[in-house]
N, C-alpha and C positions, 0 to 999 in steps of 0.2 A: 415461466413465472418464478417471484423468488422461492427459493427452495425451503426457504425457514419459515412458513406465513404463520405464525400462531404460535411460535415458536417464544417463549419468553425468556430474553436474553440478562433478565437482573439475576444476577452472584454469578456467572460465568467466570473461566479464569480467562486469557483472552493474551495473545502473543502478538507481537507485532515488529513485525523485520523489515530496517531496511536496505532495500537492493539496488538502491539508487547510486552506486558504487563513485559514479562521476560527480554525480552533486546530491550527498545525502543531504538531512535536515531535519529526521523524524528528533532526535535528539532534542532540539533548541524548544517544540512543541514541550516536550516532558520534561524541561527543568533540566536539561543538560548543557545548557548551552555553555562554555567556558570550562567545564569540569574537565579533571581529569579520569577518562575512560580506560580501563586497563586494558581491555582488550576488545575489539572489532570484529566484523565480518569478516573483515578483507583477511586479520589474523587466522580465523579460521578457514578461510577459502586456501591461505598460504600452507595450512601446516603447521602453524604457531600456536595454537592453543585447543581447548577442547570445546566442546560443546557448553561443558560443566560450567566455562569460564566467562563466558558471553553477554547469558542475560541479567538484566537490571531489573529491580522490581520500581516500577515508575508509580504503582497505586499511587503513593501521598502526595503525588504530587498534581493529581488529577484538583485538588483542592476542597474538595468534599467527602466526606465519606460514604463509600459507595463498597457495596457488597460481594463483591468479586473481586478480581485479583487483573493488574496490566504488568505485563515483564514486556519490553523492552531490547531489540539486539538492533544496536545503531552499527551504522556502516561510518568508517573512518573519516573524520575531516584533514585529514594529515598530509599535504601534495604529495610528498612522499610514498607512504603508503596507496593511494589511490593510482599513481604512477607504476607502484609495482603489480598493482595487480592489472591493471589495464596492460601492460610491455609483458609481464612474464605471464598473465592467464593463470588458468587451475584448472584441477579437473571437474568437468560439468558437474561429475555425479556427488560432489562435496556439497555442493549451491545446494538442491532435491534431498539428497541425504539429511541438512542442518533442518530441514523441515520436520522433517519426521523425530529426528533426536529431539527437538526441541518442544515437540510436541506432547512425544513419550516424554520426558524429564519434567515437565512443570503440570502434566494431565492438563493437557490444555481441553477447551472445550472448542476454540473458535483459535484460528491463526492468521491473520492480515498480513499479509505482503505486500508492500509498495515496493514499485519498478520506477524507474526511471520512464519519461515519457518518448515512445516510440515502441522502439523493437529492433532495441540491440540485444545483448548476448541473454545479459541476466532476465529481462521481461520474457524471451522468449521460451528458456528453460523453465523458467516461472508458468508457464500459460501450461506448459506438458505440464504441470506437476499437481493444478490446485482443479478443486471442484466445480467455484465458478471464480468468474472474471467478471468486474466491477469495467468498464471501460468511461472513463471518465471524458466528456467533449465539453467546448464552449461552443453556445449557438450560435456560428460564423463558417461562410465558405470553408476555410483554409482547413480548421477541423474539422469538418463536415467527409471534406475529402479522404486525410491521415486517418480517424476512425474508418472509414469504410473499408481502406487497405487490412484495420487492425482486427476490424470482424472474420475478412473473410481469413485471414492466418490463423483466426481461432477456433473457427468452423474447420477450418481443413487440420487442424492439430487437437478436432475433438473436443474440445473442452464441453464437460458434462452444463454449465449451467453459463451461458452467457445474459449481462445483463450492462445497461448503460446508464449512464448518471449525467445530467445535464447541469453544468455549472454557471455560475456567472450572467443567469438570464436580468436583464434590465427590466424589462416588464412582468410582474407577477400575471398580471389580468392577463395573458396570454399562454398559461400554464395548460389549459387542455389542446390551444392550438400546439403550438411546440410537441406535445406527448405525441400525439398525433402523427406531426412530421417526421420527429423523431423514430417511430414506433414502423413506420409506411416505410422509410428509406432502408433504413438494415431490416426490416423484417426480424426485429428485439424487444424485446422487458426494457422500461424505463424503469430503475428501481426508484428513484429521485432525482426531483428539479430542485435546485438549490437556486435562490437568490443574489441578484448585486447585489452586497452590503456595502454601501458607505464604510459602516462601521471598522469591518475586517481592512479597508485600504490605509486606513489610518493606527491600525494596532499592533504594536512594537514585535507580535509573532511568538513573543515568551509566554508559554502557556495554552492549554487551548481555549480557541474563541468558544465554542459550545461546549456544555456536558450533555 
């Protein structure tokens, strides 16, 4: 079950890193899209900067006023940079490490990591590191299958709180079916079914679609 149930998340401060090293994006979501970033994950995966130097405070840009706090550490859109860390690597225990700095440094309450989709380097040192795993599917064969590979590496690598998120479903009136399926096949917590939206296919991406 989710580990939080009761749990009220308004004025949290609230971190969010992305590890998506190959094809970041958390950025364009919070108002960065075009800016210049001083400094990156990948900077500090290399050695290039501190912890100190990293996060953004992205609050204002959520576009309401809201009572907690979002910082912000985007991973490089630069081929350059993403080349170097992909050809030359780091050391794992910088990736796990930036977590915990990041965490002590802004007294975080809650820390969101996004991976990249699968289970290359960074999702998997990812998966050893955090409380739970959010494992995100669309309801279709092809995901059907890739999730099941991704549960059973996160069961066999412990993860304290595993839970799934159903994306993309086209039919709402099918929501307790789907839970169901979903729930019966990995033997998991659905934490939510999220809707097609029309909407989100047609929306430019700057910004987020909910608050």
């Amino acid at each position: 079950t989710w580990p939080h149930d009761g749990v009220d998340f308004a004025g949290q401060r609230v971190g969010l890193i992305d590890t998506d090293i190959q094809s970041p994006g958390l950025h364009v979501l919070l108002g960065q899209g075009g800016e210049k970033i001083d400094f990156t994950l990948n900077d500090y995966l290399l050695g290039n900067c501190s912890i100190h130097q990293l996060a953004l405070d992205g609050t204002a840009e959520l576009g309401e006023a809201v009572s907690g706090k979002l910082f912000l550490v985007p991973a490089s859109v630069n081929p350059g940079a993403m080349a170097q860390v992909l050809s030359q690597g780091y050391e794992a225990q910088r990736l796990t490490q930036s977590f915990h700095e990041l965490a002590n440094l802004l007294q975080l309450d809650t820390l969101l990591i996004d991976t990249h989709p699968g289970l290359n380097e960074e999702a998997l040192l990812t998966m050893r590191a955090v409380q739970t795993l959010i494992v995100v599917l669309r309801p279709d064969a092809q995901d059907f299958d890739g999730t099941g590979v991704t549960v059973q590496v996160a069961r066999q690598l412990e993860v304290p709180h595993l839970l799934l998120m159903v994306n993309q479903l086209p039919q709402t009136g099918q929501l307790q079916a789907i839970r169901a399926r979903v729930e019966q096949t990995f033997n998991c917590g659905v934490a939510a079914i999220l809707p097609h939206a029309e909407e989100f296919m047609t929306f430019d991406n700057r910004g987020l679609f909910a608050l």
